[in-house]
VOTIVEX-986479 format. One line per 3 residues: number of its first residue (from 1); their letters; for each residue y, x, z of N, C-alpha, C. Coordinates in nm, 2 decimals. Each point is the difference from the previous one (the first is absolute). Last residue first. Example, Ala and Ser with C-alpha at 12.3 -4.5 7.8 and 13.67 -1.06 7.14 Angstrom:
% VOTIVEX-986479
2) sa) -0.22,1.28,0.71,0.11,0.09,0.00,0.11,-0.08,0.08; -0.57,0.03,-0.01,0.12,-0.09,0.00,0.12,0.09,0.00
***
This chain:
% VOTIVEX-986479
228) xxx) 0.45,13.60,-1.26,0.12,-0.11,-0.02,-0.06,-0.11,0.11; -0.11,0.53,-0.06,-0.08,-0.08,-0.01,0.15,-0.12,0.06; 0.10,0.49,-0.19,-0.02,-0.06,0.10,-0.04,-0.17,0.00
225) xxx) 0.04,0.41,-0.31,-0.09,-0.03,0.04,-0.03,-0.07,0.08; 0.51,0.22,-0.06,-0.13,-0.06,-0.08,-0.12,0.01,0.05; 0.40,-0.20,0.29,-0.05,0.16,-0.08,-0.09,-0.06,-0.10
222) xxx) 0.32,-0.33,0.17,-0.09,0.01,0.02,-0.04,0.16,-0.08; 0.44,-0.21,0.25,-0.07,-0.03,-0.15,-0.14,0.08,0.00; 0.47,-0.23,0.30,-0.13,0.05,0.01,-0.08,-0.04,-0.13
219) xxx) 0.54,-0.02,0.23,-0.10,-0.02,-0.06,-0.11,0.03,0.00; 0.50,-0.16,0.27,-0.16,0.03,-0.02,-0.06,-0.01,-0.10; 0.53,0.01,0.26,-0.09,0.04,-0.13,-0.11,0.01,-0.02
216) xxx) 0.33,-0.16,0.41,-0.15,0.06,-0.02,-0.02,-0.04,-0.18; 0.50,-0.07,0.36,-0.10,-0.04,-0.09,-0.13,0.13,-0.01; 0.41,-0.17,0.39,-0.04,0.09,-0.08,-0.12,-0.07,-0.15
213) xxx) 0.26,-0.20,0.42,-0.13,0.05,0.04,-0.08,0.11,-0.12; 0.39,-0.35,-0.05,0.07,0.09,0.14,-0.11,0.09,0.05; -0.18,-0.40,-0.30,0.16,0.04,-0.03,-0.01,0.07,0.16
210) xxx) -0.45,0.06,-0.23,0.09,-0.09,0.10,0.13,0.06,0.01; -0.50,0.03,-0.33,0.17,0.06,0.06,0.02,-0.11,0.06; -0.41,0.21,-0.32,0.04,-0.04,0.11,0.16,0.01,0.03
207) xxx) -0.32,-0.02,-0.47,0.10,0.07,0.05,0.00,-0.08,0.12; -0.41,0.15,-0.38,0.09,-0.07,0.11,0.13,0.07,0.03; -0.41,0.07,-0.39,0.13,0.02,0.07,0.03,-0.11,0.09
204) xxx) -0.50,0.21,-0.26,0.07,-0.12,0.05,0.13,0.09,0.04; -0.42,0.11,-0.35,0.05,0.01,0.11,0.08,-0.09,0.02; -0.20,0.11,-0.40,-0.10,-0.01,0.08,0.05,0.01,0.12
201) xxx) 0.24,0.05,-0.39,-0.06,0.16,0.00,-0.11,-0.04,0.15; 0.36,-0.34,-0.16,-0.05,0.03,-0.11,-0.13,0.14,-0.01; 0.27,-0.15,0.37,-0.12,-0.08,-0.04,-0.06,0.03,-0.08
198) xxx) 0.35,0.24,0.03,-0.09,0.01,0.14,-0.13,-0.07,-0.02; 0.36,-0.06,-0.30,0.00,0.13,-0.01,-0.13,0.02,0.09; 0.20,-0.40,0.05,-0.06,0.00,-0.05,-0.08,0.12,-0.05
195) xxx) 0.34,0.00,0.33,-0.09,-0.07,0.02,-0.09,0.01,-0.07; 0.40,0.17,-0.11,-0.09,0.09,0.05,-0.14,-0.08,0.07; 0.27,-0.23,-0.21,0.04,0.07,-0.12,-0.14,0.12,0.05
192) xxx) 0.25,-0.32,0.33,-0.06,-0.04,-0.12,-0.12,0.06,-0.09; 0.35,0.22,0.27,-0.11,-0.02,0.08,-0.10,-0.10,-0.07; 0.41,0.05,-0.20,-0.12,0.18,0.06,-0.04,-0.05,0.00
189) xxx) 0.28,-0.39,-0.05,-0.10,0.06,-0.12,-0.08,0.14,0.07; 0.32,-0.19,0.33,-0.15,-0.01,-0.02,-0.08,0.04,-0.12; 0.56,-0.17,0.09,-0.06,0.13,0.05,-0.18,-0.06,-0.04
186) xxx) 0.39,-0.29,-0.06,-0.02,0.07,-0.12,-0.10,0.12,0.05; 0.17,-0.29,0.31,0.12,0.10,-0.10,-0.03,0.05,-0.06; -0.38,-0.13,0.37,0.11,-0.06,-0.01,0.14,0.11,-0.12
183) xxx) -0.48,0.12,0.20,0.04,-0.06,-0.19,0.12,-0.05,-0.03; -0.20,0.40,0.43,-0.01,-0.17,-0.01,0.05,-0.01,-0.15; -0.07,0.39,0.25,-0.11,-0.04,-0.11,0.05,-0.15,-0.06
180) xxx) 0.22,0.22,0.34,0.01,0.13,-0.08,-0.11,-0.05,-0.10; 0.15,-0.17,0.47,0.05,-0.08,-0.16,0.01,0.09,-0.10; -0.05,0.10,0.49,-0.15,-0.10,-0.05,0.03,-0.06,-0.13
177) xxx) 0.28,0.33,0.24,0.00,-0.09,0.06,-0.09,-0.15,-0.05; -0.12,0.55,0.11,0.13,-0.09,-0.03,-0.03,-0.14,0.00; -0.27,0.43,0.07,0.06,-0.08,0.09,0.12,-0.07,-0.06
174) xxx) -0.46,0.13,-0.30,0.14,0.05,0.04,0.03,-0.09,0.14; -0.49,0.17,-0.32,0.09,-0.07,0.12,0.11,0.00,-0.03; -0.40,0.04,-0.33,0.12,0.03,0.00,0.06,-0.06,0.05
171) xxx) -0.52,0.17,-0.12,0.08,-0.09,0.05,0.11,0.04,0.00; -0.52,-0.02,-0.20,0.16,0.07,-0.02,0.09,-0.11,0.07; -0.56,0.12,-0.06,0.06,-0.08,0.07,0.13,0.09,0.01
168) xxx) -0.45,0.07,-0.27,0.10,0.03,0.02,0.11,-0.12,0.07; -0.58,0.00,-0.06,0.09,0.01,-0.04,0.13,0.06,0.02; -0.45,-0.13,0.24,-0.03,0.07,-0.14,0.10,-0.03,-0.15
165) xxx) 0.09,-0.10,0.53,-0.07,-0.08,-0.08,-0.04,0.03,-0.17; 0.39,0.27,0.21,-0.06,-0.13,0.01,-0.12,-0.13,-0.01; 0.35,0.53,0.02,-0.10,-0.10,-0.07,-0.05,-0.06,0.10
162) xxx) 0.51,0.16,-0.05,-0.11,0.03,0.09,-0.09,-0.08,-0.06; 0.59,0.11,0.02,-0.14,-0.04,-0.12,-0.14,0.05,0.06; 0.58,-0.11,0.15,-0.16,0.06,0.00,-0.07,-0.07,-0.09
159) xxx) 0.55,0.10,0.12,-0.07,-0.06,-0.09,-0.16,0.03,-0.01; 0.50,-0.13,0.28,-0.17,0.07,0.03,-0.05,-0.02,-0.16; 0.56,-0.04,0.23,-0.10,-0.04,-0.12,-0.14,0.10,0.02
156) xxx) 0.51,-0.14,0.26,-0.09,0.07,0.00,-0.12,-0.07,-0.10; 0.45,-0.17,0.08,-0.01,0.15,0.01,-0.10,0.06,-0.02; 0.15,-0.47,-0.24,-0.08,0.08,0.07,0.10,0.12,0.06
153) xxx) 0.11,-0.40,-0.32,0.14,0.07,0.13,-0.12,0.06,0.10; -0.16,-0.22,-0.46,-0.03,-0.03,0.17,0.10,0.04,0.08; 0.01,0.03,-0.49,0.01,-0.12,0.09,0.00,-0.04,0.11
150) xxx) 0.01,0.43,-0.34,0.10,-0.09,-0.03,0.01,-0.14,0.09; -0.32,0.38,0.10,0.11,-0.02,-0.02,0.15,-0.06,-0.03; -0.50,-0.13,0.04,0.02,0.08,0.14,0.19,0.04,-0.01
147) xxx) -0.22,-0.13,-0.39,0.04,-0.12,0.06,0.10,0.03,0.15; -0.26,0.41,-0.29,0.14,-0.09,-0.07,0.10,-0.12,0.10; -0.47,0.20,0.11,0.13,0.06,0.06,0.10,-0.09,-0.08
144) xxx) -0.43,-0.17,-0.09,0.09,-0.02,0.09,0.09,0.06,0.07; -0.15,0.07,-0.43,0.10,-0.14,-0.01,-0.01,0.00,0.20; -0.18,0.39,-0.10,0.14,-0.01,-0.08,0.01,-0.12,0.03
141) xxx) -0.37,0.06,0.14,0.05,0.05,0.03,0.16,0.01,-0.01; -0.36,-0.17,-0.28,0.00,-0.06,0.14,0.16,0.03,0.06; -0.17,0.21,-0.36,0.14,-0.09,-0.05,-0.03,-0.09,0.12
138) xxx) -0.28,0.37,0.01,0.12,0.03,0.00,0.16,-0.11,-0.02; -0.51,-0.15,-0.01,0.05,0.12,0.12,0.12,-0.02,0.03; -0.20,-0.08,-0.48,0.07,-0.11,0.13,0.04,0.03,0.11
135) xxx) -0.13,0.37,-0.25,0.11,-0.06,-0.04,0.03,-0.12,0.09; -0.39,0.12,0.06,0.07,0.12,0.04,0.13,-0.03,-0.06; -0.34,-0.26,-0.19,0.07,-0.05,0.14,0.05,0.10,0.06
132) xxx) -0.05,0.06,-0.46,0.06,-0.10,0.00,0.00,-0.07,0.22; -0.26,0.43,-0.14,0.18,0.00,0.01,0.02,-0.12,-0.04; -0.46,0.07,0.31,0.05,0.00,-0.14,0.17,0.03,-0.04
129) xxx) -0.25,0.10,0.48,0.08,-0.08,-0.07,0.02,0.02,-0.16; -0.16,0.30,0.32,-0.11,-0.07,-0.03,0.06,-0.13,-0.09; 0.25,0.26,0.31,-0.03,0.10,-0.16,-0.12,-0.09,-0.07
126) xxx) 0.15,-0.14,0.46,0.11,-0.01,-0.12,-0.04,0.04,-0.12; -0.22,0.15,0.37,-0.08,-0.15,-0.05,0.09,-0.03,-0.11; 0.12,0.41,0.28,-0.10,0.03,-0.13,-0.01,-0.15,-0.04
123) xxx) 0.22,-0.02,0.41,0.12,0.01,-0.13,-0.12,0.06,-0.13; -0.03,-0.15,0.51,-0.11,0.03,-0.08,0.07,-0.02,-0.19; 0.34,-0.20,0.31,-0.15,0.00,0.02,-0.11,0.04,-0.09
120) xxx) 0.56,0.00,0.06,-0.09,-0.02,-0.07,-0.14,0.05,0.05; 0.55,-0.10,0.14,-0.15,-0.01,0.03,-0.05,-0.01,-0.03; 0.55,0.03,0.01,-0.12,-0.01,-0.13,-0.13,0.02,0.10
117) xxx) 0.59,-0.08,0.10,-0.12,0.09,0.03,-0.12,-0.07,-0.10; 0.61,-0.02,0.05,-0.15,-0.05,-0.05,-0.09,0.13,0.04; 0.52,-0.24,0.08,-0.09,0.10,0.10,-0.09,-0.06,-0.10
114) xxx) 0.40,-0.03,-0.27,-0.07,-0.09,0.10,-0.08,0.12,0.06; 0.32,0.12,-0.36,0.04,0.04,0.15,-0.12,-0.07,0.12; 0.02,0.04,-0.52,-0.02,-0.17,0.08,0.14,0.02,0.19
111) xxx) -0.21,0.36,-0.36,0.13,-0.08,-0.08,0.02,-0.09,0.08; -0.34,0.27,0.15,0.10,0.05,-0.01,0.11,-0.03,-0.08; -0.38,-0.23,0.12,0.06,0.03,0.11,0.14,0.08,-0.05
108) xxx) -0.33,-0.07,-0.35,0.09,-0.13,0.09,0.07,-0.02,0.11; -0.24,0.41,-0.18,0.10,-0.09,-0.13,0.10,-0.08,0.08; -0.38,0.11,0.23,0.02,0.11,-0.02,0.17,-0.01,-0.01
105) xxx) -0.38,-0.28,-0.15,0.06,-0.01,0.14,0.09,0.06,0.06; -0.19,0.11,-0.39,0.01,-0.13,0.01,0.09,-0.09,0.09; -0.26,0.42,-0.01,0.13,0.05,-0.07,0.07,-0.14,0.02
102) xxx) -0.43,-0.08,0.15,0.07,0.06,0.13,0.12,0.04,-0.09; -0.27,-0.20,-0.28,0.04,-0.08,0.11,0.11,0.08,0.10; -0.25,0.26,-0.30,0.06,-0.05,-0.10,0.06,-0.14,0.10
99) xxx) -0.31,0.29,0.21,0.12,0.08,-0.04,0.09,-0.10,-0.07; -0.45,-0.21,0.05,0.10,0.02,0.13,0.09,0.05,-0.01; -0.25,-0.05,-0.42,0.04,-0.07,0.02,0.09,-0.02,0.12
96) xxx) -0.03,0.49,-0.22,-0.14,-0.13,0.06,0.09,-0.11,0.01; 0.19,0.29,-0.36,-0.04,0.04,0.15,-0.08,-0.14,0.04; 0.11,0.11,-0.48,-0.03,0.09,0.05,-0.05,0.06,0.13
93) xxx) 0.09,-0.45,-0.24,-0.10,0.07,-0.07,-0.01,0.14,0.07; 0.29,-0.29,0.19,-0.09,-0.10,0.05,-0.11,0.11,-0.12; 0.47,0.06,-0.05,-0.09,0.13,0.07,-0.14,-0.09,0.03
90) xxx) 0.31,-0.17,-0.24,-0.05,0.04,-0.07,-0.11,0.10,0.09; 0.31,-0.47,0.09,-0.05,0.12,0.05,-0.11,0.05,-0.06; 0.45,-0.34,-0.14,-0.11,0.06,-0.01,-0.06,0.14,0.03
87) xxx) 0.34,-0.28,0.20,0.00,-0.06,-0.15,-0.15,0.05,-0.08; 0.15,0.22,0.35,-0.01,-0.10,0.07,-0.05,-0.13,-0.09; 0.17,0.48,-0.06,-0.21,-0.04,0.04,0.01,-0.12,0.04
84) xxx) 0.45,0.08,-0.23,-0.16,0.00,-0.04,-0.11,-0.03,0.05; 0.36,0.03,0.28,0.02,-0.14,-0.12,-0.17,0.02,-0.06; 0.08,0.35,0.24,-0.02,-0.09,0.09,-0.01,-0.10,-0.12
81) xxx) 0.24,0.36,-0.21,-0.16,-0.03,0.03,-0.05,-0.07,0.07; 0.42,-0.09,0.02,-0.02,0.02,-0.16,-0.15,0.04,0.02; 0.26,0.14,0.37,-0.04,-0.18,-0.01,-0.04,-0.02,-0.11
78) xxx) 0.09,0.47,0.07,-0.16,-0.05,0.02,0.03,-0.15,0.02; 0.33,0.24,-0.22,-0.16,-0.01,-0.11,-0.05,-0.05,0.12; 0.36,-0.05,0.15,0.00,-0.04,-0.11,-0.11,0.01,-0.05
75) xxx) 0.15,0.29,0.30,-0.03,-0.14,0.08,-0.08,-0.11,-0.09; 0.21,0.43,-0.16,-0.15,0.00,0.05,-0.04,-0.14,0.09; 0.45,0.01,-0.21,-0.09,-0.04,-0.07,-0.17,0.02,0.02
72) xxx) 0.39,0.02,0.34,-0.07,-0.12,-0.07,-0.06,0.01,-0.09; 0.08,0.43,0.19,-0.03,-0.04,0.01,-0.04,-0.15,0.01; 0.26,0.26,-0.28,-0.09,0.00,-0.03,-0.13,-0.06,0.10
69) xxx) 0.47,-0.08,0.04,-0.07,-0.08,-0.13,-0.14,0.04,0.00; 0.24,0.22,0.34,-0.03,-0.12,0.04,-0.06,-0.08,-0.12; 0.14,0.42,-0.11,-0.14,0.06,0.11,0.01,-0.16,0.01
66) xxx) 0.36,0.08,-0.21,-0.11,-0.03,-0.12,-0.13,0.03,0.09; 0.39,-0.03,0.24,0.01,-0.12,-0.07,-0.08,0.00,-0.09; 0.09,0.39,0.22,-0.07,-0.08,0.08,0.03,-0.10,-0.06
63) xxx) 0.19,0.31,-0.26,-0.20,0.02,0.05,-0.06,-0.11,0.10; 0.46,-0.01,-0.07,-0.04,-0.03,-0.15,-0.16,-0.01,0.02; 0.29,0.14,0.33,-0.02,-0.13,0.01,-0.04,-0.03,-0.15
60) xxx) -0.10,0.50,0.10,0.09,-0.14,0.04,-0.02,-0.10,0.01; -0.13,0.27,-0.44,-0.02,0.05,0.17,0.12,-0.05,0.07; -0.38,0.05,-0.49,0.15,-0.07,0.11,0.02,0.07,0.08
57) xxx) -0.42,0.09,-0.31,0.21,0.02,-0.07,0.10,-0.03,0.09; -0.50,-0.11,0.08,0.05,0.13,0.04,0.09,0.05,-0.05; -0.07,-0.48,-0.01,-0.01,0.03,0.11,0.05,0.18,0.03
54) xxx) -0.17,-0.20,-0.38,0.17,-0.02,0.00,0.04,0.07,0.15; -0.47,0.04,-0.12,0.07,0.06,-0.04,0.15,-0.03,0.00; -0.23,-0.37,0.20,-0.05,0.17,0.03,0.03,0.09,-0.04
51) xxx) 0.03,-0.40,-0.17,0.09,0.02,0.10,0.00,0.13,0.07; -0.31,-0.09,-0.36,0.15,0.00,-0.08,0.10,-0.01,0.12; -0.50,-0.07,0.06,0.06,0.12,-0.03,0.16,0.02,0.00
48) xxx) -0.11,-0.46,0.06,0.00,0.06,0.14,0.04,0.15,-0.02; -0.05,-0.25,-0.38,0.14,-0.06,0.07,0.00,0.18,0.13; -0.42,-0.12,-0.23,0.09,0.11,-0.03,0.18,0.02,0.00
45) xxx) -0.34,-0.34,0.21,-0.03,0.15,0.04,0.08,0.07,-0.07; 0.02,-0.41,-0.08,0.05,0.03,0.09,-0.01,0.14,0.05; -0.17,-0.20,-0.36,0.12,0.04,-0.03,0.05,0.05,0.14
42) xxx) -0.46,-0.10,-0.03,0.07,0.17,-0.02,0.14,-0.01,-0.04; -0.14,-0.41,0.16,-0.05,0.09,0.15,0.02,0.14,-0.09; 0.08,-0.40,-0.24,0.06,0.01,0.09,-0.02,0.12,0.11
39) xxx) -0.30,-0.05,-0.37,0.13,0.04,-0.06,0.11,0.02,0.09; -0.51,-0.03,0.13,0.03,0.10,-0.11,0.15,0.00,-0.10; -0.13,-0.25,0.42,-0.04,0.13,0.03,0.05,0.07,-0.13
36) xxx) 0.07,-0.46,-0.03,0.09,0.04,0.10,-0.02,0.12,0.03; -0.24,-0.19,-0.32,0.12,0.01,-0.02,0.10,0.04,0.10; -0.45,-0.19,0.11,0.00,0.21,-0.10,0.16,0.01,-0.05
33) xxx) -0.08,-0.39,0.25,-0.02,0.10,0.08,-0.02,0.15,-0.07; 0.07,-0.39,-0.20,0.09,0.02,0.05,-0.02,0.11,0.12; -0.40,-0.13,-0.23,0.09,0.01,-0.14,0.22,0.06,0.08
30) xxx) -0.40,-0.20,0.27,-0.01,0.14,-0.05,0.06,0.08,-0.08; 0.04,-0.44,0.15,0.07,0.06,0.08,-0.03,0.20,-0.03; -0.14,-0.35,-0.29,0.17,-0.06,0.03,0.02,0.14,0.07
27) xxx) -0.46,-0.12,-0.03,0.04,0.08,-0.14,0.16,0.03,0.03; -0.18,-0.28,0.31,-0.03,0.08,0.06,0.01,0.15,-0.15; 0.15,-0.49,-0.03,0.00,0.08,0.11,-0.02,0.14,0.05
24) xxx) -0.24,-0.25,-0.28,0.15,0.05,-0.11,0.07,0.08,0.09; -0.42,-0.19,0.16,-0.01,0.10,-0.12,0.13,0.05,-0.06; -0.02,-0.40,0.29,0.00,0.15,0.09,-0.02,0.10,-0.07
21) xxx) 0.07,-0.43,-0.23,0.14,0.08,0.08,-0.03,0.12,0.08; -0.43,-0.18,-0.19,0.10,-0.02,-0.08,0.13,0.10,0.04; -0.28,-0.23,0.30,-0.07,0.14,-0.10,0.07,0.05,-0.10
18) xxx) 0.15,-0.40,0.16,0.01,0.10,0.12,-0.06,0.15,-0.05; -0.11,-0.37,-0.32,0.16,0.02,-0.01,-0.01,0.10,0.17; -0.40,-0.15,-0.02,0.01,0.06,-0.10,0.16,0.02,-0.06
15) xxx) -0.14,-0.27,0.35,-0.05,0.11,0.04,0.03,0.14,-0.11; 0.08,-0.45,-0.08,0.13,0.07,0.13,-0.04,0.13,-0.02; -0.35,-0.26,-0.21,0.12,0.02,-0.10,0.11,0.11,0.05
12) xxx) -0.39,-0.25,0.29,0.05,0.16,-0.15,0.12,0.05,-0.06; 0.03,-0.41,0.22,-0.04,0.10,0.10,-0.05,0.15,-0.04; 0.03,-0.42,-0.25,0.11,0.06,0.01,0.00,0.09,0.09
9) xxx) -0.40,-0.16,-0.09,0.01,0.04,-0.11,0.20,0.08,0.03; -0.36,-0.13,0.42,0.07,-0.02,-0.13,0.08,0.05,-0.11; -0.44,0.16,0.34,0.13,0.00,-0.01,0.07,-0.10,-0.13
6) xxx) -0.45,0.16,0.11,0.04,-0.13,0.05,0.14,-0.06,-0.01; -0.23,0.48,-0.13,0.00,-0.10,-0.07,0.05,-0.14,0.02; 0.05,0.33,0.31,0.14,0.03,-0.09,-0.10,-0.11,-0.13
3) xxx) -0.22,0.01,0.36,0.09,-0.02,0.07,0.12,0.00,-0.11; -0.43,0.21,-0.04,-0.01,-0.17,-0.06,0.16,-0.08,0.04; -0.09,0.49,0.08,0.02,-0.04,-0.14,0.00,-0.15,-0.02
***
């Protein structure tokens, strides 16, 4: 506490605009995430009915040209849900925090094509996790698959989580080419953004990397009750 008294005045202030964009942020994505399940995801579905039955009027090359629509559009609802949990994971209320990683993972391999595996340690400690850091967790996770993706030219991606020092320790390897976090081009606000997120809940982020030697997503946040 005396540490955030000491603090300067503009130094609040940051703290308090970050607080800020991640509240809207995180309203933004829910708000687009229900719109994608509850208008995009049943128009589609009833696209999907509606091929189905056309489907049993044809026959021929007619049928097999409304069997291939129908199956893009089942392709369809599930990137469209992916989008969602991705945008926002509602199950984080229904399934444990490990389940809700591993689908996660799960996700990413299977849009990514990258090789990914997951290791979670004593996966009950997760549940102990309040939901604004069980949420952090998850947006660990995400911004560092995202990066894994669009930056590194990885094959292979680890994502473990294992306690620590009467805390949660999250990490996110890849073998690629060590430029999956860097800021250069406008890239970094995440990591930014999620930094503070981290801090802001008593914990720390790092990122390790060496160009040609892959990167390390590190974070660690502290369970509750655990002595600072």
């Amino acid at each position: 506490m005396a540490e955030q008294e000491d603090r300067p005045a503009g130094g609040l202030e940051e703290d308090g605009l970050i607080t800020l964009v991640l509240e809207a942020q995180a309203e933004e994505r829910e708000r687009v995430a229900r719109e994608l399940h509850d208008e995009t995801g049943q128009s589609l579905t009833a696209l999907l009915v509606g091929l189905r039955a056309l489907e049993s009027t044809v026959t021929g090359e007619a049928q097999q040209r409304v069997a291939r629509l129908r199956n893009d559009v089942r392709d369809l609802i599930e990137n469209v849900g992916r989008l969602a949990r991705g945008l926002h994971p509602p199950a984080l209320g229904e399934l444990s925090l490990a389940a809700v990683i591993e689908q996660q993972v799960s996700d990413f391999a299977e849009a990514s094509g990258i090789q990914s595996e997951v290791d979670i340690e004593e996966p009950e400690l997760l549940d102990q996790l309040a939901r604004p850091a069980a949420l952090a967790v998850y947006r660990i996770v995400q911004e560092g698959l995202t990066n894994v993706w669009r930056h590194s030219g990885a094959k292979h991606v680890m994502v473990r989580l294992q306690p620590v020092g009467g805390g949660i320790r999250v990490e996110v390897s890849d073998d690629g080419n060590g430029l999956a976090h860097r800021e250069p081009e406008g890239r970094g606000l995440g990591i930014r953004l999620l930094t503070r997120r981290v801090e802001s809940l008593g914990g720390r982020l790092t990122v390790d990397a060496a160009v040609g030697k892959g990167t390390t997503l590190r974070a660690e946040l502290p369970l509750p009750g655990a002595s600072k």
